[in-house]
N, C-alpha and C positions, 0 to 999 in steps of 0.2 A: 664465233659465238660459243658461249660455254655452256653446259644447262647441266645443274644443281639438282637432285631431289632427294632434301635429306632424310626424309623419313623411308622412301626407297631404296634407299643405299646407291645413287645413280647420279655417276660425275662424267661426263663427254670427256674430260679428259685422259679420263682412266682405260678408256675404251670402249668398244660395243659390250651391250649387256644382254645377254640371250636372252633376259627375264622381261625387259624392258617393253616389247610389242604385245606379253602377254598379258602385263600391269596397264599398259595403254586400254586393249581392250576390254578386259576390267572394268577399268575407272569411266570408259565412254560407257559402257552397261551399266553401270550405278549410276551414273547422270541421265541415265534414258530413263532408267527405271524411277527415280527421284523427280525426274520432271512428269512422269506419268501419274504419279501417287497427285504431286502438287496437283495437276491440273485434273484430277476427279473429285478431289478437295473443293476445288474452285469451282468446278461442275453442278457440284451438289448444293453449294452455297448460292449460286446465284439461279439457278431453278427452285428456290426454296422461296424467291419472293422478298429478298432482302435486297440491298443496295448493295453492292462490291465497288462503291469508292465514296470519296467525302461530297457534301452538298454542291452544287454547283452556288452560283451566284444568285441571290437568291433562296435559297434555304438554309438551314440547320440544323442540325442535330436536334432532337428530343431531349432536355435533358432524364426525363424518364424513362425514357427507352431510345440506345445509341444508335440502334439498327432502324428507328422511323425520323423522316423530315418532318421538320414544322415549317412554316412559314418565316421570312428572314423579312420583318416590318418595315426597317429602313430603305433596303436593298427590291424586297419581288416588286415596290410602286415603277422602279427602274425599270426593270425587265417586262411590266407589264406596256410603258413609254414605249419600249424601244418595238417591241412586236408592235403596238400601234401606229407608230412611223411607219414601219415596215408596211404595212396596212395602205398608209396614208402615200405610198410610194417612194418610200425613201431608200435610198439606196443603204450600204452599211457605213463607208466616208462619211456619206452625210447627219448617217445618226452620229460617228462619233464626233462630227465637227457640233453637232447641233449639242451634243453632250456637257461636251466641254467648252460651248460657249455661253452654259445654261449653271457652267461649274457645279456639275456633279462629280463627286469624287469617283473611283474605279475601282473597282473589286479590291485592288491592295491597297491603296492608299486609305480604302474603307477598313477593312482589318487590320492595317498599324494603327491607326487613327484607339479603333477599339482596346487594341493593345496597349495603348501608351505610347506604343514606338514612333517613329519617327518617321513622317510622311515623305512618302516619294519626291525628287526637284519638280515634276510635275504631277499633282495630284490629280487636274481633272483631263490628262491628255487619255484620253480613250483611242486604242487603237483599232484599226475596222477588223484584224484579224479575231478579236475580243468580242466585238458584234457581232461577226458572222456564227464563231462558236454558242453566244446565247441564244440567237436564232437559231439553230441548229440541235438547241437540244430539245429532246423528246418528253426528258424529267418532266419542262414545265407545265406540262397537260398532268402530273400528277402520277405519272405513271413510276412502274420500274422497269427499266431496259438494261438489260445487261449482255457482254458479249458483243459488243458492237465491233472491237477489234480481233483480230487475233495473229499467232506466227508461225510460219510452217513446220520449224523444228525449234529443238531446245537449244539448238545453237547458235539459233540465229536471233535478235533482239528487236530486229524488225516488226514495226506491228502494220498489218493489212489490216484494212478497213471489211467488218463481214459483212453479207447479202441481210435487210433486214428480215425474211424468211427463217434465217439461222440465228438471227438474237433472241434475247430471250423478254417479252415484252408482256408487262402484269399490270392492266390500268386499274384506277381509283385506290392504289396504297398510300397515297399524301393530297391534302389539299393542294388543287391547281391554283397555278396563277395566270394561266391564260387557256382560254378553252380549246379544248382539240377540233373544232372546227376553225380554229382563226391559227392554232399552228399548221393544220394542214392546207390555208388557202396561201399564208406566209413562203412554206416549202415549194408553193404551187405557181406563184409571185418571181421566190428566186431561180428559178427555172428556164423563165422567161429573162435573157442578158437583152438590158436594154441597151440598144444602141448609140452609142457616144453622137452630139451634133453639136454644129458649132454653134449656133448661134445659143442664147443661154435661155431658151424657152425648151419643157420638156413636154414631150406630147404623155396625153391623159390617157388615153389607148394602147401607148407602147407597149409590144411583146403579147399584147390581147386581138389585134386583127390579124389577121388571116386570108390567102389567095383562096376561090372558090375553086378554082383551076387547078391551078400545080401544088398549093398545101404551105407554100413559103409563106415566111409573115411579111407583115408590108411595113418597111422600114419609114419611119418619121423623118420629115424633108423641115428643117426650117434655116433659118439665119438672119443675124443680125438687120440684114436690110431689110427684111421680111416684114410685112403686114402681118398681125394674127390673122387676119384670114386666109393670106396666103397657103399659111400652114400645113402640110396634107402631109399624104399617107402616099405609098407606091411600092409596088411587087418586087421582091429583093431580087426575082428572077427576070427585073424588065432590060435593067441595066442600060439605061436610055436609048432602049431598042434594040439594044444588039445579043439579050439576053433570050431565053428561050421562052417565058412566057410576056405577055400585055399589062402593060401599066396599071391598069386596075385602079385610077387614080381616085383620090376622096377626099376632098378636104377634112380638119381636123372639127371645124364650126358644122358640115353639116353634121357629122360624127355625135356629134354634143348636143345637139335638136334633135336629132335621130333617137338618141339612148335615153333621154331625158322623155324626151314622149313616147316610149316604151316602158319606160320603168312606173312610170304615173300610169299606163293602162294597164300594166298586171297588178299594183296595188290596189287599183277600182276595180279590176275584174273579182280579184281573189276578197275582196272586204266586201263586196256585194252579197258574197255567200259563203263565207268564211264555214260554216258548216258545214258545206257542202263539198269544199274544198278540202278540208279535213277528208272526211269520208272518201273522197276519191285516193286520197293520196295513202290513208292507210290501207287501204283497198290492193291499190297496185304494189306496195312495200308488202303486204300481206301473203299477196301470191309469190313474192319473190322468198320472201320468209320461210314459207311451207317447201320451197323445193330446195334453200338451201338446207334446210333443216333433215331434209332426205339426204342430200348428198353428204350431209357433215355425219349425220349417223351409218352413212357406211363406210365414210372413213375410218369412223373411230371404230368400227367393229373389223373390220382390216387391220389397222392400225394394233389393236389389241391382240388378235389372233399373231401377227407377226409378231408381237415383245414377248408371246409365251413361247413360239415356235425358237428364238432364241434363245430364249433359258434352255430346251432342250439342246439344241444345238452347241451351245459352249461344256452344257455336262459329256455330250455325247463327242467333241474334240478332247476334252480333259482326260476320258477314259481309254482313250486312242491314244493318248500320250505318254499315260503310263502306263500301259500296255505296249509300249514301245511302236505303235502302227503310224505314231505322228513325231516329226520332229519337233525337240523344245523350240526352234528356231520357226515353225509353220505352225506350232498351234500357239506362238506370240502374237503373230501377223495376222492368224485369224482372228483369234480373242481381242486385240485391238479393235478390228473392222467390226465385229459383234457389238462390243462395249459400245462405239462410235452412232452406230446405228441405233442400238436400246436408246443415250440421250435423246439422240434427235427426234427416236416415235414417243421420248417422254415429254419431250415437248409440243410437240404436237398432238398428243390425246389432252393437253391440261388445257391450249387453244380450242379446243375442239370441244370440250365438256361444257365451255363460257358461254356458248351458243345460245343457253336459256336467254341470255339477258338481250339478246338481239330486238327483241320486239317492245322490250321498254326503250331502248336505246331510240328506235326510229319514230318512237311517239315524240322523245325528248326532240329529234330533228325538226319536227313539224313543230313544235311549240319556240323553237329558234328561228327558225323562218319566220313565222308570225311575228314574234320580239323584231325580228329587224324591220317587217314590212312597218310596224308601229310606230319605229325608230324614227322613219325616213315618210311621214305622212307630209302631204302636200310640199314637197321638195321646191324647191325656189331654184336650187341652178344644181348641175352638177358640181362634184368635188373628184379626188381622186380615189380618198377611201370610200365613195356611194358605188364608183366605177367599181372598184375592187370586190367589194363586198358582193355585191350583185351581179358582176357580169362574167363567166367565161371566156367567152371566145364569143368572136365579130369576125361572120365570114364576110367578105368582100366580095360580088360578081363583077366581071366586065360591064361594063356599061354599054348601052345599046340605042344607035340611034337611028334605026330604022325608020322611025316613025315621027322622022323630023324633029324628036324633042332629045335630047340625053335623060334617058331612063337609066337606074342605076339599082341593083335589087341588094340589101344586105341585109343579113339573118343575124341575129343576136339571140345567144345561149346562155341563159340566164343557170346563174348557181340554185342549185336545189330543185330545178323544176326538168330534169331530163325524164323523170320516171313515171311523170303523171303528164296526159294531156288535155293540153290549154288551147283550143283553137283560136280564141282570138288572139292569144301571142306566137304560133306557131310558125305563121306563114312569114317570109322575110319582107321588111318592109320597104315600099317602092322611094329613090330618093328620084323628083324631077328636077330639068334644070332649063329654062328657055329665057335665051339672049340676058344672060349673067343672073338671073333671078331663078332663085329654089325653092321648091316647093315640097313639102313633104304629106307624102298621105299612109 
């Protein structure tokens, strides 16, 4: 192989060139130092509260200002669909089958379409890799998050995914199209892999129950021959006995009589005194409030002390350096790790300073909770998005049948209500069961 560099004056065939390892290292220095500049460029831009890429699906550009989203009319009713499937328990397949048998066009065939250009051979095939990514982003609560990926070196093109700790995350810069409570319960949704069965009924509970024993979830049993009653639930760790915890078995129907007369007694309980329930709950938000509010102001007064203790410290390597005490090669590697550390406490004191708004925030929680309970007044059957919306996790206990009947104790963890107590929902509730007949109290 021959290698050319004419502006070096350097031919392989000509010979070794003594210059040639010194021109290398060189040119790797000016590409280190080149990707350094870029990337405090880039540093500075997206800690400033701007967007560092184009709208996702879903928005667009301002045309009066390029640096803010508006709203994209045709496109956010989509993306608000598709998070509501999600909601509604749908997998990402099924939203894009459900998509495109509803013939909605796809992000490109949407923008040739507005182009003029010439539409995709299939415009409304939507792929689930395509739902997963709009699921998955954060924009659509409105925010700006930046920094999500990054690379280890400038040599490498690679992009790793970052810790979201180290992103850089600025809420209320564009109007939402889906609120940050329904993409945090969505993320919280996909978390939960529901388990493939064969028969073509999907349990309403999957990935939400739970062993009270060993912590496994309890995998949905059904099939084709299957009665819907037959339907249950069973300990991923029973493995028909030969696994290390107990069956923990439950049908899917009493599951559904179970939750459904739970969710109707905390809506009577909490509508009974709705005022009062208010007051308890900012109460307990309140106390939590006031100590994070302690903890956050000594952070940021740590936090601050540190970013000035390194402006000294980089003058005080700099003077060591031309004073000959430090090598250019060590006070590079220092001054890096400095720089590296100043972003990251600057991000962190701008997190830290938002704090005020924490207390309007957890008002606005309590007025969402209410919205739903109003939503869902006098419920007639469950669905999948009432399950969703409303329920956490569903512990399962062993059943127990000491006392000649099958008693069976399960606790349900209702969303929003961990922080305030509710005793008449607290306690788990008893499922009975004698000579095939269930009773619930």
């Amino acid at each position: 192989m021959r290698f050319i560099a004419v502006n070096d004056g350097v031919d392989s065939e000509r010979g070794d060139n003594d210059f040639t390892p010194f021109r290398n290292l060189f040119n790797d220095f000016c590409a280190k130092d080149t990707s350094k500049k870029v990337r405090s460029v880039l540093k500075t831009r997206g800690t400033s509260g701007k967007h560092m890429g184009k709208p996702p699906y879903g928005y667009r550009f301002d045309p009066a200002d390029h640096n803010h989203w508006i709203i994209d009319e045709e496109a956010a009713p989509v993306v608000k669909r598709i998070f509501d499937l999600s909601i509604a328990g749908k997998g990402p397949s099924q939203i894009a089958r459900i998509l495109e048998a509803d013939e909605v066009l796809t992000a490109k065939a949407l923008y040739a379409q507005r182009k003029g250009g010439l539409l995709p051979e299939r415009p409304f095939h939507w792929m689930e890799q395509s739902v997963v990514g709009i699921l998955e982003r954060m924009e659509y609560t409105g925010c700006v998050c930046n920094f999500k990926t990054y690379s280890k070196s400038y040599k490498l093109k690679k992009r790793i995914p970052n810790a979201s700790e180290d992103m850089f995350i600025l809420p209320d810069t564009q109007e939402a199209i889906v609120p940050k409570e329904q993409w945090d319960k969505v993320q919280e949704l996909r978390q939960h892999k529901r388990r493939p069965v064969k028969g073509e009924r999907q349990g309403m509970f999957a990935g939400l129950v739970v062993c009270a024993d060993c912590g496994s979830k309890l995998h949905f049993a059904t099939c084709k021959n299957f009665d819907c009653k037959q339907d249950h639930y069973v300990c991923a760790k029973y493995k028909s006995g030969r696994g290390t915890c107990s069956a923990h078995y439950i049908r899917e129907d009493v599951l559904q009589d179970v939750v459904l007369e739970r969710i109707r007694a905390v809506t009577d309980y909490i509508w009974a005194n709705v005022e009062g329930f208010q007051e308890d709950w900012l109460m307990c938000r309140r106390e939590e409030q006031e100590k994070s509010i302690r903890e956050d102001k000594r952070r940021l007064e740590k936090a601050k002390k540190r970013l000035a203790d390194i402006d000294k410290l980089i003058t005080r390597i700099y003077e060591d350096m031309v004073l000959g005490n430090l090598s250019q090669e060590r006070y590079q590697k220092m001054l890096e790790g400095y720089e590296a550390e100043q972003a990251s406490l600057n991000n962190e004191i701008i997190g830290l300073d938002d704090w005020v708004a924490t207390r309007e925030e957890m008002e606005d929680n309590v007025d969402q909770f209410l919205a739903l309970l109003e939503k869902y007044v006098d419920i007639p059957e469950l669905t999948q998005t009432i399950v969703n919306e409303f329920i956490k996790q569903i512990i399962v206990y062993a059943p127990d049948k000491s006392s000649g009947k099958r008693t069976q104790k399960v606790k349900i963890v209702f969303n929003f209500l961990e922080e305030v107590e509710v005793p008449e929902i607290s306690e788990p509730v008893i499922t009975q069961t004698t000579y095939g007949r269930r009773k619930t109290a």
